[in-house]
BALOBA-1460 file (C-alpha; in Angstrom, 3 decimals):
// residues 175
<rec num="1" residu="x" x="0.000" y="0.000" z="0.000"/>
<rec num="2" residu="x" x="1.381" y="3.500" z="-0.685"/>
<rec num="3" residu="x" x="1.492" y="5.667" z="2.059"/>
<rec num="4" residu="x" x="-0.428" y="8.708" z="2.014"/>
<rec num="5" residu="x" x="1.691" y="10.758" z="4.815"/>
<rec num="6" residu="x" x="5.754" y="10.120" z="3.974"/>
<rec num="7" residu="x" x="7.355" y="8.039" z="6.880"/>
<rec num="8" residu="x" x="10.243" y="10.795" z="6.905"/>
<rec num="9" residu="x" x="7.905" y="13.490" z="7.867"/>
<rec num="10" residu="x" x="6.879" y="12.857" z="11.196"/>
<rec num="11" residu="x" x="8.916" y="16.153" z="12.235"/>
<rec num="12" residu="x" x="6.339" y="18.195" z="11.180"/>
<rec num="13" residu="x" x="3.899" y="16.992" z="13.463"/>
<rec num="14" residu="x" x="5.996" y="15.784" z="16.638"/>
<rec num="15" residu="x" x="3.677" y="15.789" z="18.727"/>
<rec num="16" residu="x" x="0.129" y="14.301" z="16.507"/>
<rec num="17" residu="x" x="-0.545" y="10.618" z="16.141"/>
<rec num="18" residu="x" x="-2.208" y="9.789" z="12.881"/>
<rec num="19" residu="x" x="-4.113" y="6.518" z="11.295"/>
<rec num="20" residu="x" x="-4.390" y="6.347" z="7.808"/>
<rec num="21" residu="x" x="-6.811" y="3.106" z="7.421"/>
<rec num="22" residu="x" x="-7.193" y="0.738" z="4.527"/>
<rec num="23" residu="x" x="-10.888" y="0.366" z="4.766"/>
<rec num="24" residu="x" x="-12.653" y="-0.073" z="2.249"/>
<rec num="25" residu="x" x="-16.476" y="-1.133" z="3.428"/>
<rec num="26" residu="x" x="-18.483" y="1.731" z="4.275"/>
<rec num="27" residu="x" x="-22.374" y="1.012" z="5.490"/>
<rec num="28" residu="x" x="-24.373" y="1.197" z="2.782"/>
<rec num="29" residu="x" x="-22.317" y="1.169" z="-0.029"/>
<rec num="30" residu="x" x="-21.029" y="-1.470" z="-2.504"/>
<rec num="31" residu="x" x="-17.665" y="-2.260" z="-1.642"/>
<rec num="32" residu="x" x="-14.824" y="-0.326" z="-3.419"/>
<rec num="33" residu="x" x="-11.491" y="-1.958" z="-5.397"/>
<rec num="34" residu="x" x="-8.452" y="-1.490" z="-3.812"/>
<rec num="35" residu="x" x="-4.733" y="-1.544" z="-4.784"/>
<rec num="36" residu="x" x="-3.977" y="-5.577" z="-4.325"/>
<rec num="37" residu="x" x="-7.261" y="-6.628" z="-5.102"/>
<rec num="38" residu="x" x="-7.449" y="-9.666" z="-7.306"/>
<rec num="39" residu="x" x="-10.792" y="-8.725" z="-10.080"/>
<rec num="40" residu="x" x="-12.626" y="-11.354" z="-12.434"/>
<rec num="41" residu="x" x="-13.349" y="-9.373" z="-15.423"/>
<rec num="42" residu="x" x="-15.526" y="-10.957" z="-18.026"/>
<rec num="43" residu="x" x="-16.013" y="-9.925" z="-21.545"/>
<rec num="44" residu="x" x="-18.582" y="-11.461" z="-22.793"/>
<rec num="45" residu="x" x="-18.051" y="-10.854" z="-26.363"/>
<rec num="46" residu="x" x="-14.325" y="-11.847" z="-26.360"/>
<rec num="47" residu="x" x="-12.958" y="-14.177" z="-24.072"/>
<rec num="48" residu="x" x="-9.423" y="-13.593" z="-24.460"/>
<rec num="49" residu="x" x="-10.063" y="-10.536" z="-22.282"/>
<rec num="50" residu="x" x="-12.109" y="-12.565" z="-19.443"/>
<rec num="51" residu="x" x="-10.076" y="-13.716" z="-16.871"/>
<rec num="52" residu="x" x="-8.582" y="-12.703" z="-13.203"/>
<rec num="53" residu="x" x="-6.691" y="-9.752" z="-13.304"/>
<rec num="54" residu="x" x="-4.445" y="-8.165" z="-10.494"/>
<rec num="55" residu="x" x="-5.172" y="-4.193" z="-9.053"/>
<rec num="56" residu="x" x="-1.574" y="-2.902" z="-8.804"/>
<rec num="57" residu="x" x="0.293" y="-1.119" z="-5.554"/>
<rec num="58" residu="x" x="-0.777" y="2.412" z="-7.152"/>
<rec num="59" residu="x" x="-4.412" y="1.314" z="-8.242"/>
<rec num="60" residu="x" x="-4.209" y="1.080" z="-11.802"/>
<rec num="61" residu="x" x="-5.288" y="-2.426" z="-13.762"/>
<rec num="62" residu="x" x="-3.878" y="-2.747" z="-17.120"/>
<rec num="63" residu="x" x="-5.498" y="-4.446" z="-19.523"/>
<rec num="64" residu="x" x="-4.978" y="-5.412" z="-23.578"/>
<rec num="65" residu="x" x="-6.373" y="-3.429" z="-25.852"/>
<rec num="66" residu="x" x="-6.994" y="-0.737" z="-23.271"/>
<rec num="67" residu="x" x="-4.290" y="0.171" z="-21.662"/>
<rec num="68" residu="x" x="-4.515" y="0.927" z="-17.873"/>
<rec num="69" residu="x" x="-7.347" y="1.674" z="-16.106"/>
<rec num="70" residu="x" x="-7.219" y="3.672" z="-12.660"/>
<rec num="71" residu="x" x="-9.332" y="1.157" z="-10.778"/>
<rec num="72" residu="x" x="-8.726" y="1.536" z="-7.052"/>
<rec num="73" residu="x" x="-11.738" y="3.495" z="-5.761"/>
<rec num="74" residu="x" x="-14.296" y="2.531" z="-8.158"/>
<rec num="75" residu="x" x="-16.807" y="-0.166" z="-7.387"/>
<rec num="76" residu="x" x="-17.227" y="-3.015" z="-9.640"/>
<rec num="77" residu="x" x="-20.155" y="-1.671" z="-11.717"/>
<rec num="78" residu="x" x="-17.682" y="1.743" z="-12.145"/>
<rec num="79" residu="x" x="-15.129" y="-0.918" z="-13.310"/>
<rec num="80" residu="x" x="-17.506" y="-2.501" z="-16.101"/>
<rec num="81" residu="x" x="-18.973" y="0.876" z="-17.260"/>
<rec num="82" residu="x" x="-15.312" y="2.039" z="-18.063"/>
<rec num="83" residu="x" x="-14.227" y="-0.635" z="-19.637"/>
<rec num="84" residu="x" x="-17.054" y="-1.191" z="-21.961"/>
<rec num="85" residu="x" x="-16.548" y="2.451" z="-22.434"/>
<rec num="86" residu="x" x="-12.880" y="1.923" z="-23.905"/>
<rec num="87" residu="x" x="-13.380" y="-1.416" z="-25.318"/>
<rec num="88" residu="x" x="-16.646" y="0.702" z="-27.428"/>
<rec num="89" residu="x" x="-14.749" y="4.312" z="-28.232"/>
<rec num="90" residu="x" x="-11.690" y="2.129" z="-29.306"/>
<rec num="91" residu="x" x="-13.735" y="0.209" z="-31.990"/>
<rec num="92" residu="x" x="-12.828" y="-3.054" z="-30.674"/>
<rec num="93" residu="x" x="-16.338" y="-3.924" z="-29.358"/>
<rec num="94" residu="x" x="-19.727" y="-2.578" z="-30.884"/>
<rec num="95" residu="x" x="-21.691" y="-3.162" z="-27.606"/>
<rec num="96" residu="x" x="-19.590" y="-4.722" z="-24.868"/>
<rec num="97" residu="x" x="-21.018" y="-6.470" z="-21.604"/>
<rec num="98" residu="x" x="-18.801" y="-6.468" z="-18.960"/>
<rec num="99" residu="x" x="-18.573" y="-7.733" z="-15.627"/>
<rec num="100" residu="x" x="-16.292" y="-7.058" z="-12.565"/>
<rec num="101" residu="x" x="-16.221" y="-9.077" z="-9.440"/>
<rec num="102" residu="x" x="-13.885" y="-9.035" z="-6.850"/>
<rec num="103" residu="x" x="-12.599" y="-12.431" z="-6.466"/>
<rec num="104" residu="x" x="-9.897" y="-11.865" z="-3.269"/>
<rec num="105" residu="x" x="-9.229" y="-8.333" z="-1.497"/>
<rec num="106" residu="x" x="-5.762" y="-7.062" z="-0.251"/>
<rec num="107" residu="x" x="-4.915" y="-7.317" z="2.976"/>
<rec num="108" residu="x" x="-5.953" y="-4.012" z="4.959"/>
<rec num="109" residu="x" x="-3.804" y="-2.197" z="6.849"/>
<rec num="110" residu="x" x="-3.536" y="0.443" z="9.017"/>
<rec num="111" residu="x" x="-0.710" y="3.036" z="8.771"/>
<rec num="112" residu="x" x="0.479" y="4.995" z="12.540"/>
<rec num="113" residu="x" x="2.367" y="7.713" z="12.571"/>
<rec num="114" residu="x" x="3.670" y="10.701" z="14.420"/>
<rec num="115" residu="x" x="4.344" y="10.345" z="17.935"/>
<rec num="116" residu="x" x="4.709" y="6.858" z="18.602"/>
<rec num="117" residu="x" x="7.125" y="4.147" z="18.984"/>
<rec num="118" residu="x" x="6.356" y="2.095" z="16.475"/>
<rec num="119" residu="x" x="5.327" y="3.987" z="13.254"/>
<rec num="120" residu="x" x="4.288" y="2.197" z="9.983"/>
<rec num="121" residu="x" x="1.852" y="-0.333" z="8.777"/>
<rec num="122" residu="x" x="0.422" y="-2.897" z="10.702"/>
<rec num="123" residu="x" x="-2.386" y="-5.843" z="9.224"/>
<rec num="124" residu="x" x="-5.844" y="-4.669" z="10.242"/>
<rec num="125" residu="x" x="-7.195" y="-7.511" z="12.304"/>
<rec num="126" residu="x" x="-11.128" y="-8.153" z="12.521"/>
<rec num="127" residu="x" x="-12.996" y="-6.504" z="14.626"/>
<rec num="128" residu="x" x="-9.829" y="-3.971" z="15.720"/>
<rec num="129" residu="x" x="-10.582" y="-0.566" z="16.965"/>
<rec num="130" residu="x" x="-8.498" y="3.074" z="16.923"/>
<rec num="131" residu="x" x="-7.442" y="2.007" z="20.338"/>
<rec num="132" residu="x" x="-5.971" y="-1.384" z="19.224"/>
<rec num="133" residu="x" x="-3.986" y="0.792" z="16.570"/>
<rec num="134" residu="x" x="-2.616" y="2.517" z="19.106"/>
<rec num="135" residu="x" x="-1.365" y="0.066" z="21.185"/>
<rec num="136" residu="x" x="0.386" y="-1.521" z="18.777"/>
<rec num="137" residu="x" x="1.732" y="1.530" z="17.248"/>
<rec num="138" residu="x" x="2.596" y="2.293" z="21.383"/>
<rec num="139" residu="x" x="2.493" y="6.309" z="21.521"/>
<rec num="140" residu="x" x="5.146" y="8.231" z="23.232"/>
<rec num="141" residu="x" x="4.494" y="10.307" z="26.080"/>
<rec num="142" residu="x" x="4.454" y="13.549" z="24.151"/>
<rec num="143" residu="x" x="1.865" y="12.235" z="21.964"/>
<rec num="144" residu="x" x="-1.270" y="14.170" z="21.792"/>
<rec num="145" residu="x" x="-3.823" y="11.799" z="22.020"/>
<rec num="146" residu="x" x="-6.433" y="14.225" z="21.777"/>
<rec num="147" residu="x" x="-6.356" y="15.455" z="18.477"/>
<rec num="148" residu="x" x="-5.499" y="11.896" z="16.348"/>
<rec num="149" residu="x" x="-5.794" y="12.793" z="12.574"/>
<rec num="150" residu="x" x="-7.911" y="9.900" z="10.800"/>
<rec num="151" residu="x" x="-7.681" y="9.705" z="7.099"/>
<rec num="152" residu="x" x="-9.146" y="6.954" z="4.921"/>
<rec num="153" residu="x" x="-8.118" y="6.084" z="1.281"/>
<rec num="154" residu="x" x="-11.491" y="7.666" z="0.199"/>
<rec num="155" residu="x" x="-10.174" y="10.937" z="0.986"/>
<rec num="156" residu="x" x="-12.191" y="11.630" z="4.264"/>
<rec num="157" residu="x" x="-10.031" y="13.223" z="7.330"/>
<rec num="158" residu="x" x="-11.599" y="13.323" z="10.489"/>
<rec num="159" residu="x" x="-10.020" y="14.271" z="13.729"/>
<rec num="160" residu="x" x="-10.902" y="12.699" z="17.091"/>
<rec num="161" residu="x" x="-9.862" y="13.516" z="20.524"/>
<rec num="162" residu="x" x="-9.325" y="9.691" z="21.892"/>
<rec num="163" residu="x" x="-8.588" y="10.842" z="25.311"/>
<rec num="164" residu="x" x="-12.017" y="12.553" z="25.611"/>
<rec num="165" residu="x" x="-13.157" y="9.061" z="24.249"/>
<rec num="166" residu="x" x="-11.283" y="7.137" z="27.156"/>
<rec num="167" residu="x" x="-12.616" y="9.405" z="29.746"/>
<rec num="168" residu="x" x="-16.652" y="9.014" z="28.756"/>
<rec num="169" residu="x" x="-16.377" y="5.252" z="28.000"/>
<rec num="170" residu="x" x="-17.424" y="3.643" z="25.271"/>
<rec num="171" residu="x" x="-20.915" y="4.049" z="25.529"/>
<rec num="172" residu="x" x="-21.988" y="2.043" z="22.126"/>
<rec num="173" residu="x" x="-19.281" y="3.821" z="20.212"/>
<rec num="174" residu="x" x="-16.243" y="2.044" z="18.739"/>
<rec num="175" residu="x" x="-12.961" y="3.183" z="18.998"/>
């Protein structure tokens, strides 16, 4: 996985912890590709195209007769549309049906940084929380604990102040 915050810049916030989460399930919502994701494309129309492919580290999928495809952050369907979109503007199909599935996902991880002794990337276990990030990432004590940036591969940044979470209990929330 590519980090989104460079390991060799934790001096410019020396006293932050950050989590930069792999996650790719949100409630609601079909489940997006990620980089490492194994995909089952099938063309119906030509079967030399059908077949497993492999997402890359930086998201792209390339494919013949298409070239690559930025696929990390698109859902399946997303996937399908595009494709049949190049396979039909390049003249190699007249009406293409395509279909994506994903067949295995990447591992997801969880990057900690900033303030702790044990920055970098650690295998998101089921059912882990922001506190079991941070005890394996062990924080220092100058880490500020109550301002931990959160950042997700969708984009999203949220901060949260886990000491104010520690102090009011977990009351049906989930950190």
């Amino acid at each position: 996985m590519q980090a989104i915050l460079k390991r060799d810049a934790w001096w410019l916030m020396p006293m932050a912890v950050w989590l930069t989460l792999a996650l790719s399930i949100a409630e609601g919502q079909e489940q997006k590709i990620l980089p490492g994701d194994s995909l089952k494309i099938i063309v119906q129309q030509d079967a030399s195209l059908s077949r497993v492919y492999q997402v890359d580290d930086r998201g792209n999928l390339p494919m013949p007769l298409i070239g690559v495809i930025k696929a990390a952050g698109l859902t399946p369907k997303e996937l399908a549309e595009e494709i049949a979109r190049r396979l039909r503007e390049g003249d190699f199909l007249r009406n293409p049906q395509v279909k994506v599935e994903i067949v295995e996902r990447s591992q997801q991880k969880v990057s900690v940084g900033g303030a702790v002794r044990k920055a970098g990337e650690f295998p998101l276990q089921p059912g882990w929380r922001l506190s079991d990030a941070l005890r394996e990432a062990d924080p220092s004590s100058v880490a500020d604990l109550s301002a931990i940036r959160l950042e997700r591969l969708d984009g999203t940044i949220r901060t949260i102040n886990f000491l104010r979470f520690q102090q009011e209990g977990s009351r049906g929330g989930g950190m």
